[in-house]
C-alpha positions as CSV (number, residue, x, y, z in Angstrom):
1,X,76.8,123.5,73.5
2,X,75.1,120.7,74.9
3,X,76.5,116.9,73.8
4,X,74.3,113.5,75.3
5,X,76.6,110.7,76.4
6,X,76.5,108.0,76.3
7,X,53.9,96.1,100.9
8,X,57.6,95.7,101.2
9,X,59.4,92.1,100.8
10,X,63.0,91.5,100.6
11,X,62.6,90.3,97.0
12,X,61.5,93.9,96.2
13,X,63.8,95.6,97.8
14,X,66.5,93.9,95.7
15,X,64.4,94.6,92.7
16,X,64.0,98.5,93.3
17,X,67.1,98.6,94.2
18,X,68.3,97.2,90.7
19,X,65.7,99.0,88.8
20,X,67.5,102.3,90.7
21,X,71.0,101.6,90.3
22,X,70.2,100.9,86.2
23,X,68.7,103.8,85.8
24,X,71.1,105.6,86.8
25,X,73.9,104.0,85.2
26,X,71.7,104.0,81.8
27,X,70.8,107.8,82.6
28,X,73.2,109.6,79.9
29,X,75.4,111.9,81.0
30,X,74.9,115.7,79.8
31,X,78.2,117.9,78.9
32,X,78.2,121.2,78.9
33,X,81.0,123.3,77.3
34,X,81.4,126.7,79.3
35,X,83.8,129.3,78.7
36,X,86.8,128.1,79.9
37,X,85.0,125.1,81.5
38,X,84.2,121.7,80.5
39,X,81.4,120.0,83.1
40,X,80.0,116.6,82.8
41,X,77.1,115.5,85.0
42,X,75.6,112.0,85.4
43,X,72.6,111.9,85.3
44,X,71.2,115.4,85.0
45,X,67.8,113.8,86.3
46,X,67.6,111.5,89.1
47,X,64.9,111.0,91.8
48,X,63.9,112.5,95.3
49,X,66.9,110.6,98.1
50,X,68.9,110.3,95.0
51,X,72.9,112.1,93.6
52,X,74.6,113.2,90.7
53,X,78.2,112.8,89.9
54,X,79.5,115.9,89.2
55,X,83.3,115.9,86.7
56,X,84.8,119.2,85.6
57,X,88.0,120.1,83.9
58,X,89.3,123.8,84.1
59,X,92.8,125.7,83.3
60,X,93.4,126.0,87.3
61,X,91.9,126.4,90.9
62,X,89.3,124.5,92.3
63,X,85.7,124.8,90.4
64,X,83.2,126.9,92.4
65,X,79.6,125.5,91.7
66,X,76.3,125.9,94.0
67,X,73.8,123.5,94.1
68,X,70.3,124.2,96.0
69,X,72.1,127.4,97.6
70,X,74.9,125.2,99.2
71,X,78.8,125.0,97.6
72,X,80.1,121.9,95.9
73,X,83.6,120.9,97.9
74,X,85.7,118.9,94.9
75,X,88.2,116.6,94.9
76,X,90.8,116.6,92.5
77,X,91.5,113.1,91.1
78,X,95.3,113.1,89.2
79,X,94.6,109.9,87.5
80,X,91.4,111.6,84.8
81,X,92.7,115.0,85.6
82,X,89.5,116.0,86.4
83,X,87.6,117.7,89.6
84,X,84.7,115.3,91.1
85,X,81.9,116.0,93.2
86,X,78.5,115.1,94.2
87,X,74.8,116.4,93.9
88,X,71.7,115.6,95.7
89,X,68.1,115.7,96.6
90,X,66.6,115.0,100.0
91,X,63.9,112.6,100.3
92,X,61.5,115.4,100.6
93,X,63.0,117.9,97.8
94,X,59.8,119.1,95.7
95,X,60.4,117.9,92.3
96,X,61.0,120.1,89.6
97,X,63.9,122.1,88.0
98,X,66.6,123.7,89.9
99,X,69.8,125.3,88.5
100,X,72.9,124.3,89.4
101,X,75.4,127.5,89.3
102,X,78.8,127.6,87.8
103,X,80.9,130.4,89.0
104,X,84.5,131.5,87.9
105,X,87.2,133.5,89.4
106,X,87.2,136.3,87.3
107,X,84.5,139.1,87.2
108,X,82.4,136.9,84.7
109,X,78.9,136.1,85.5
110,X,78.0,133.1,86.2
111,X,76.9,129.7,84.2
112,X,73.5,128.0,85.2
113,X,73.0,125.2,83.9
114,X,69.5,122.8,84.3
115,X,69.0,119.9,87.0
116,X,65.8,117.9,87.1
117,X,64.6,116.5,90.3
118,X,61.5,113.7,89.6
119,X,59.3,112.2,92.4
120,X,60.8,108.8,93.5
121,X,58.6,106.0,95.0
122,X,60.7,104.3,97.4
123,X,57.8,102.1,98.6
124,X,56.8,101.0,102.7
125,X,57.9,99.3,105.2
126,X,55.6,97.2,107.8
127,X,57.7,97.0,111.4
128,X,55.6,95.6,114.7
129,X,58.0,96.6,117.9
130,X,57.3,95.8,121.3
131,X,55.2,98.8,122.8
132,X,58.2,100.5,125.2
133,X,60.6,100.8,121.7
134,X,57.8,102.9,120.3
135,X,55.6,104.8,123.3
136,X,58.5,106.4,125.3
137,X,58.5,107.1,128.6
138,X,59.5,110.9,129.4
139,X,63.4,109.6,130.4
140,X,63.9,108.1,127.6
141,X,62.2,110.1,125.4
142,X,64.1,113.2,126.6
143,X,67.1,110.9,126.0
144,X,66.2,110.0,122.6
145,X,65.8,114.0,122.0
146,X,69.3,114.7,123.6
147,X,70.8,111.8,121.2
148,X,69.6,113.8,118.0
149,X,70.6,117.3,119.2
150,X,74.2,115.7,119.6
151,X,73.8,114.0,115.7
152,X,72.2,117.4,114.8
153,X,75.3,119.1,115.8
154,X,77.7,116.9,114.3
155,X,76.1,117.2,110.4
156,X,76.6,121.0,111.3
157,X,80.1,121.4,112.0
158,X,81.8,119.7,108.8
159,X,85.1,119.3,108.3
160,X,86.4,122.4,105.9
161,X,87.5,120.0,102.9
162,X,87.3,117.0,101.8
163,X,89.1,114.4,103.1
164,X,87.2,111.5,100.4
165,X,88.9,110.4,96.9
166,X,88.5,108.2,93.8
167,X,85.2,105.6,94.4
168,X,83.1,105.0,97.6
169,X,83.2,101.4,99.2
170,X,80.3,98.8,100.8
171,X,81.2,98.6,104.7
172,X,80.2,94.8,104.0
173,X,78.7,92.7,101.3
174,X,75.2,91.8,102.9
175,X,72.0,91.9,101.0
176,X,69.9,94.5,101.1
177,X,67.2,93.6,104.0
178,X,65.4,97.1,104.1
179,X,65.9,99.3,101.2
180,X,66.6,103.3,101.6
181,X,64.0,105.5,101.7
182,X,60.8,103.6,102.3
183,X,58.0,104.7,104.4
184,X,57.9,103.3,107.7
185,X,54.8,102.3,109.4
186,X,55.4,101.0,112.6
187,X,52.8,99.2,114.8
188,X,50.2,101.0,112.0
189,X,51.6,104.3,112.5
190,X,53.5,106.3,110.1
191,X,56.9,107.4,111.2
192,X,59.9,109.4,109.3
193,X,61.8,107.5,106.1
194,X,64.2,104.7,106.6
195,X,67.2,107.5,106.0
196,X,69.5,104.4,104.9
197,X,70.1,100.8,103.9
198,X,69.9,98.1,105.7
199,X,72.4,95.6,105.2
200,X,72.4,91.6,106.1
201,X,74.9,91.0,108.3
202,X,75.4,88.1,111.5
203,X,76.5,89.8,114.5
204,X,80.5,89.9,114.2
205,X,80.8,91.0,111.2
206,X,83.2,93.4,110.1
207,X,82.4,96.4,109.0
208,X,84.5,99.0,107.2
209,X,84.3,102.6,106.5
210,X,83.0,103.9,102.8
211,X,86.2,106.2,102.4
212,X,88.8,108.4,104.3
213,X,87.6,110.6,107.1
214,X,87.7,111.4,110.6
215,X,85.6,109.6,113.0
216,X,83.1,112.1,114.3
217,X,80.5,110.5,116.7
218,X,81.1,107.5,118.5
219,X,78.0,106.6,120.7
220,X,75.5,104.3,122.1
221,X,72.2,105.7,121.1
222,X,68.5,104.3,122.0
223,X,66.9,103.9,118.5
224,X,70.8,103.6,116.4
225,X,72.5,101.8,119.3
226,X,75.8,101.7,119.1
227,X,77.0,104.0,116.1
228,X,79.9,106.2,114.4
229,X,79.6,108.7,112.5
230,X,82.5,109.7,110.0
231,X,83.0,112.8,108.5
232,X,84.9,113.0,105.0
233,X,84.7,116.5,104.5
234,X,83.4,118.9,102.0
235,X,79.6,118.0,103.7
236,X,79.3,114.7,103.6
237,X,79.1,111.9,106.8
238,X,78.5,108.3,106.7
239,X,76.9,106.2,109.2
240,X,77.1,103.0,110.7
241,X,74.3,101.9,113.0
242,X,73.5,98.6,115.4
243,X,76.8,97.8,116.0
244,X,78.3,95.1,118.5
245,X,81.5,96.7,118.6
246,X,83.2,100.0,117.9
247,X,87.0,99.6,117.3
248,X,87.3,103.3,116.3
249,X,87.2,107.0,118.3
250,X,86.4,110.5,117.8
251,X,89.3,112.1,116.1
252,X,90.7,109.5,114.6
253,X,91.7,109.7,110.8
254,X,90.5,106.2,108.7
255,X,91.2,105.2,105.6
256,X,88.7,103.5,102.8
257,X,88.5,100.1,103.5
258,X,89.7,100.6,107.0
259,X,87.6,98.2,110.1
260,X,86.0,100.3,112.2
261,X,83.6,97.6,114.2
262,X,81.5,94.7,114.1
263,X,77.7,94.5,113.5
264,X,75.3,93.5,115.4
265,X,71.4,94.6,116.9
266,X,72.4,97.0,119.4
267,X,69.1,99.8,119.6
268,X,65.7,99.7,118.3
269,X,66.1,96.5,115.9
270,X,64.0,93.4,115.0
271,X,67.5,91.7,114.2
272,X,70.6,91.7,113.6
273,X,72.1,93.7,110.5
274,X,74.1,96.9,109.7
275,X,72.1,100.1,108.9
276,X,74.1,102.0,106.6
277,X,73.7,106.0,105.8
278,X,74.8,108.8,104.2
279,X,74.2,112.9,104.5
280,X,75.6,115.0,101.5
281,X,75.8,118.5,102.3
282,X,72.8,117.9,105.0
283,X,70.4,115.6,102.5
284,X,69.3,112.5,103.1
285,X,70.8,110.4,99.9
286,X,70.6,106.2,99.0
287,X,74.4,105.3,100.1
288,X,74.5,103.1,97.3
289,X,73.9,105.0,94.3
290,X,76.7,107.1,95.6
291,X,78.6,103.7,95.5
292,X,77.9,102.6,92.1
293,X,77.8,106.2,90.3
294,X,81.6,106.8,91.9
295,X,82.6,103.8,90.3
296,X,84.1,105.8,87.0
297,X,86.8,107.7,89.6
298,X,88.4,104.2,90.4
């Protein structure tokens, strides 16, 4: 059974943003009634770089689902009595329909029930850098490869389960200077997605992790400068980039809200302001849409 619920400029990059961010929250939500399961998901479309908010109630255990052959960690939140968790699409995940499988603990086969992934235009971005920040020399550009193996290697080695509840937080309040997703033509060459958002932000300002996690990557990296990396279990990692300050270190357990550093322009930057990202289960998703669609767990 199957009930419906309910050239870049800074001016558009607020406005895609907002026509985003409305579409989702106007996207109904789709419930499915399964066996001894009752699963909610908002939207059941959404766009390439883009997530789902995954509820579920159940007579006990955590739910097993699988989404694009990876398993769904969920939280349990007391306060709706529900399980909550998150699905995405990569930036480059073809459109289309995918299946998004419901498993149970008994011998039962399993549920599948229908996602739909739709191209998403997240429009271009125009940078000019100074030559040396984009033709590398062989030291630094063997140092720029060593810097992603050690990122590489974080994403991979996730914390068992998650350590995230309720709704996800802004680090700050800046505008949005560089929207998520864009294509990035620097110096008139095409180079990989802006995998975040960049946020306005004077050099000093604090910035505060999304949720609870442990801090997996402190570093000062050529291109992110200097960074953190926080892993909240259950595949998913926040980033902070272009910082001035790190007041955080590797192993250390924060909680949401908690200051971990100051902004700044540290790295390959034009100015100063706070790059903000997000990985869920290794994707590439908009960190604010995961903001705004985990507002119903507050």
């Amino acid at each position: 059974m199957i009930k419906t619920n309910g050239p870049l400029r800074r001016g558009n990059a607020q406005y895609l943003l907002l026509a985003t961010l409305l579409f989702l929250l106007l996207s109904p939500g789709v419930a499915y009634s399964l066996r001894t399961v009752d699963i909610t998901i908002t939207p059941c479309t959404f766009g390439q770089g883009e997530v789902s908010l995954v509820t579920l109630k159940q007579a006990a255990g955590e739910p097993q689902l699988i989404w694009l052959r990876k398993r769904i960690p969920m939280v349990y939140n007391k306060k709706y009595e529900l399980w909550a968790g998150f699905i995405g699409a990569d930036l480059t995940t073809d459109p289309g329909r995918y299946k998004l499988q419901v498993n149970y603990t008994n011998t039962a086969e399993p549920d599948f029930i229908p996602i739909t992934v739709r191209p998403k235009d997240h429009g271009i971005r125009r940078i000019k850098l100074r030559k040396e920040m984009v033709e590398l020399d062989r030291d630094t550009l063997q140092r720029v490869l060593r810097e992603i193996s050690t990122v590489k290697q974080v994403f991979m080695t996730p914390s068992e389960g998650p350590l995230w509840s309720g709704s996800w937080t802004r680090p700050l309040p800046g505008t949005i200077v560089s929207p998520f997703g864009c294509k990035n033509i620097i110096n008139d060459m095409e180079r990989s997605p802006h995998s975040g958002v960049d946020l306005k932000a004077a050099v000093g300002t604090p910035v505060k992790a999304t949720n609870r996690g442990l801090v997996a990557l402190v570093a000062e990296h050529f291109f992110s400068g200097k960074s953190i990396v926080i892993d909240h279990g259950g595949g998913i990692f926040s980033m902070y980039f272009h910082l001035s300050h790190i007041s955080v270190r590797v192993g250390e357990l924060v909680e949401k809200g908690d200051p971990i550093g100051l902004s700044g322009c540290s790295g390959r930057v034009t100015g100063p302001h706070l790059h903000f990202g997000i990985r869920l289960n290794g994707r590439r998703i908009n960190p604010l849409t995961l903001i705004e669609i985990s507002k119903t767990l507050e």
